[in-house]
C-alpha positions in Angstrom: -32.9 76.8 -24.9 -34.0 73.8 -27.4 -37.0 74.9 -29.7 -39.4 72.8 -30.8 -43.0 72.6 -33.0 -44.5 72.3 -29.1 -42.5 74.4 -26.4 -39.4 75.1 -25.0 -37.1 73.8 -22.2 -34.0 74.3 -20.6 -32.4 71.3 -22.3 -29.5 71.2 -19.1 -28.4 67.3 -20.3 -28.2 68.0 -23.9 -28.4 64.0 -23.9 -31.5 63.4 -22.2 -34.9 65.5 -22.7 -36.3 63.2 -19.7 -33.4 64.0 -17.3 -33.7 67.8 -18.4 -37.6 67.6 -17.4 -36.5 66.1 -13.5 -33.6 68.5 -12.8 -36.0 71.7 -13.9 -38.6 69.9 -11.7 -36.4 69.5 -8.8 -35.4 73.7 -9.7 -38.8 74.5 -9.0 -38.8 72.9 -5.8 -35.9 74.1 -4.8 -36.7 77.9 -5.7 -40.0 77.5 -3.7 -38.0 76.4 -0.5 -35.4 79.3 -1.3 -38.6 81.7 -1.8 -41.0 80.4 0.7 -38.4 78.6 3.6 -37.0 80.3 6.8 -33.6 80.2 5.8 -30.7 81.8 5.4 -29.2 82.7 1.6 -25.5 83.5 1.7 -24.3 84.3 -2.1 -20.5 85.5 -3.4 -21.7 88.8 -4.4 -23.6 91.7 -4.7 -25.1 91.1 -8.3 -26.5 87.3 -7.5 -27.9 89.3 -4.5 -29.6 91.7 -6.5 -30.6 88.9 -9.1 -32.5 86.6 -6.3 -34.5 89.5 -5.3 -36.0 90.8 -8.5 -36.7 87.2 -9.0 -39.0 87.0 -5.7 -36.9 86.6 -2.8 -36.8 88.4 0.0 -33.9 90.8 0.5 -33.5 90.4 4.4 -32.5 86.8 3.8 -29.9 87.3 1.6 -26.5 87.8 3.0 -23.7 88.7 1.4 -19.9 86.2 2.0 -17.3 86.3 -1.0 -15.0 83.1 0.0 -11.1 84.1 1.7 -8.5 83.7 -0.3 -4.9 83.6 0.4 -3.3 87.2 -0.8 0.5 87.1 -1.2 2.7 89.9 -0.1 4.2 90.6 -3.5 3.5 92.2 -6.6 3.6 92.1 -10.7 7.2 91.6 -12.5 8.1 93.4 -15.3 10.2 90.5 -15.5 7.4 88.0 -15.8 7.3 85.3 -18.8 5.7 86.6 -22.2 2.4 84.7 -21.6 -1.3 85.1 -20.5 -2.8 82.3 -18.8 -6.3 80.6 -19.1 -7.2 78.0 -16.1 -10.5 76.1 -16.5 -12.7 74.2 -18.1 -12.8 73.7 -21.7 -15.9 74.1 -22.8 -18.3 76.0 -24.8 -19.7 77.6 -21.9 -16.5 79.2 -20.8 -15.9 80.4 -24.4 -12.1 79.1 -24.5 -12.4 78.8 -28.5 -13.2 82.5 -28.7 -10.8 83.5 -26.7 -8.1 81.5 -28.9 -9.5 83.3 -31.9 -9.1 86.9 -30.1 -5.6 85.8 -29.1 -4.6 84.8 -32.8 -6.2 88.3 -33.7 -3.9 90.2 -31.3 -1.1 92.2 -31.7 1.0 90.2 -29.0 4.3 89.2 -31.1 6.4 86.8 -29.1 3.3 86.0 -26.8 1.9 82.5 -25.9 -1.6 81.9 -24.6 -1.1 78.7 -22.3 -4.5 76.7 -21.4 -4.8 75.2 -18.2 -7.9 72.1 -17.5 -9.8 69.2 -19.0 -13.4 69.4 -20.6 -15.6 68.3 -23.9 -13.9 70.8 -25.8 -10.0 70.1 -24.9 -9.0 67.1 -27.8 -11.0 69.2 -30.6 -9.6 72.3 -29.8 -6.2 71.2 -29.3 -6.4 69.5 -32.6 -8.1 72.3 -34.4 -5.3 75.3 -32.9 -1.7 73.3 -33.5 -0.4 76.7 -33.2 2.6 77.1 -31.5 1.6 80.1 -30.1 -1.5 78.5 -28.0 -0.7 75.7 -25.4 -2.9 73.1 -24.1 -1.6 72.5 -20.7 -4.5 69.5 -19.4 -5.5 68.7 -15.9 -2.7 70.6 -13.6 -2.7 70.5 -9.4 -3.7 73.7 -7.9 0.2 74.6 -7.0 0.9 74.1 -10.7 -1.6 76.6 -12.2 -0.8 79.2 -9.3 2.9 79.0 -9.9 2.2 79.3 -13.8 -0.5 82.2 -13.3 2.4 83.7 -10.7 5.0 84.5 -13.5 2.5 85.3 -16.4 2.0 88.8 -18.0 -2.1 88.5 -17.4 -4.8 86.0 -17.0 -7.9 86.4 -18.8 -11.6 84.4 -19.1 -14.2 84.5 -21.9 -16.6 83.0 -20.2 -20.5 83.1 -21.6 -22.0 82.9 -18.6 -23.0 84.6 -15.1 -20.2 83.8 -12.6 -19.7 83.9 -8.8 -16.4 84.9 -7.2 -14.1 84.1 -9.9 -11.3 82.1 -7.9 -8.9 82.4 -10.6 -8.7 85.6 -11.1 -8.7 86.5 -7.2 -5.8 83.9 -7.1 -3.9 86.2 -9.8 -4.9 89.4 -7.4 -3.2 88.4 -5.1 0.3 87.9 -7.2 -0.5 91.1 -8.6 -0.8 90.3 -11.7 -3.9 91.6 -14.4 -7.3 89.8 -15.2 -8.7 90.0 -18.5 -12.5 89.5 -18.3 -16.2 90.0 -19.6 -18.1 92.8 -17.8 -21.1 90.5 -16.5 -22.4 89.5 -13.6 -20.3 89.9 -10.5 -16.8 89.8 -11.3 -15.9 93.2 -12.0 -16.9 93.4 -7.8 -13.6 92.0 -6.9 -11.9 94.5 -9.2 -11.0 98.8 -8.8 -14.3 100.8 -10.3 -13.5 101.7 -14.1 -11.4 98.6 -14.7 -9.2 99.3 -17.9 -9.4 95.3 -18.5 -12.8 94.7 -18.5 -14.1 94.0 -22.0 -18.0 94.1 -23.2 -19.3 90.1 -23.0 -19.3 88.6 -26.8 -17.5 91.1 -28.5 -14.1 90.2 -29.3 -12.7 92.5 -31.1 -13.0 94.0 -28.2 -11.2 91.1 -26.1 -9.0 91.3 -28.4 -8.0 95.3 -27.9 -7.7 94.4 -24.5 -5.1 91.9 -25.0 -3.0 94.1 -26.9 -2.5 95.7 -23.5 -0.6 92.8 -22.3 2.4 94.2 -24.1 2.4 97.3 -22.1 4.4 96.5 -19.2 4.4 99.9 -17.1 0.4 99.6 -17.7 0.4 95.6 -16.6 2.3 96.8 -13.4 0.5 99.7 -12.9 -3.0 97.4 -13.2 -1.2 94.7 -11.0 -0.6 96.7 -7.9 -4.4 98.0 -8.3 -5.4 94.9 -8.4 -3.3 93.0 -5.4 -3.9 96.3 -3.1 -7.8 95.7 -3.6 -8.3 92.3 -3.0 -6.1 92.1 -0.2 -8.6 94.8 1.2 -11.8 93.1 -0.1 -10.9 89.9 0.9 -9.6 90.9 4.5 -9.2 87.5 5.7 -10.5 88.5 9.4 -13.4 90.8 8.5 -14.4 88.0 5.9 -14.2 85.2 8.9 -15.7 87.9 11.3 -18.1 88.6 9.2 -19.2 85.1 8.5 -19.7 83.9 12.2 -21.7 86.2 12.8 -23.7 85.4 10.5 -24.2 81.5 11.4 -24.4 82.7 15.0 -27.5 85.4 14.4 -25.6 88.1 15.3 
């Protein structure tokens, strides 16, 4: 929010007040057809559900469809490299300079925090932290990141914001290996109940006690097989098609 001597707006182009005023314009438009259309809602998880009804819409048209993704028949190392992975973009948003700041705090001797992605923040940052225990990585294909998230100790996200299904850390599920990540929104859905990993959103020290786990490796295998054995059952890939279809077919 941008504060001014006459009101406030969602400033979304922090370059343009006038593009700002046409894309919260075009929100309220699209809200009313959300609210007021006969159609179908299909969200990643249970919390946006929740979130689109106490904001007005009606519950019967929201269905619930977290996105496949592919689970591999294997689990966490004890073997795996001394690293923890972040894949994304680097922003303020997704708060990657917090996280570095946590990592830096911890108690991980012999550890490396390797960055993954492109974004505002990636030349300052990687100027600002020539530490060689943080790694900026840039833009990497898809089979990159997965084999680097594949033979890390842990991936973790500090993200500010509300997220959907977080791909990344399904991704790292399904190689069995941990997810560090704020307790907001809807990711701790694709996760056991009473996740050890989960840290409070904004406080880092608390991030930062989490990451000290890391070096724990009967925990990190313990929390890996967790974690692969429930989102290969979560993420079924035939109920999740099944159930899809019949949704688009009214069944």
């Amino acid at each position: 929010m941008e504060n001014t001597s006459f009101l406030n707006i969602n400033k979304y182009f922090k370059e343009s007040i006038i593009k700002s005023l046409i894309i919260c314009r075009f929100g309220k438009s699209y809200f009313k057809i959300l609210k007021d259309g006969n159609v179908k809602i299909v969200v990643l998880t249970k919390f946006h559900q929740d979130f689109l009804h106490q904001i007005g819409i009606n519950r019967e048209k929201i269905y619930l469809s977290p996105n496949n993704v592919e689970i591999q028949n294997q689990g966490y190392s004890k073997n795996n490299d001394k690293y923890v992975v972040y894949a994304g973009r680097i922003s303020p948003e997704k708060g990657v300079e917090e996280l570095i700041e946590s990592f830096l705090m911890s108690k991980l001797d012999g550890f490396k925090l390797k960055i993954l992605g492109d974004g505002p923040d990636f030349s300052r940052l990687n100027e600002k932290y020539n530490d060689k225990r943080v790694i900026f990585y840039g833009q990497k294909s898809n089979k990159e990141v997965l084999q680097i998230i594949k033979n890390s100790k842990a991936v973790v996200t500090a993200t500010r914001l509300y997220e959907g299904q977080p791909t990344l850390l399904c991704e790292a599920s399904g190689f069995g290996v941990p997810s560090i990540f704020p307790l907001t929104g809807g990711i701790h859905e694709f996760f056991p109940s009473d996740y050890i990993l989960g840290f409070e959103q904004f406080d880092y020290g608390d991030l930062t006690k989490k990451l000290n786990l890391v070096s724990d490796s009967e925990l990190m295998e313990k929390v890996g097989i967790e974690n692969h054995d429930y989102i290969k059952q979560y993420l079924n890939d035939n109920e999740v098609i099944n159930n899809f279809g019949k949704l688009i077919n009214n069944e």
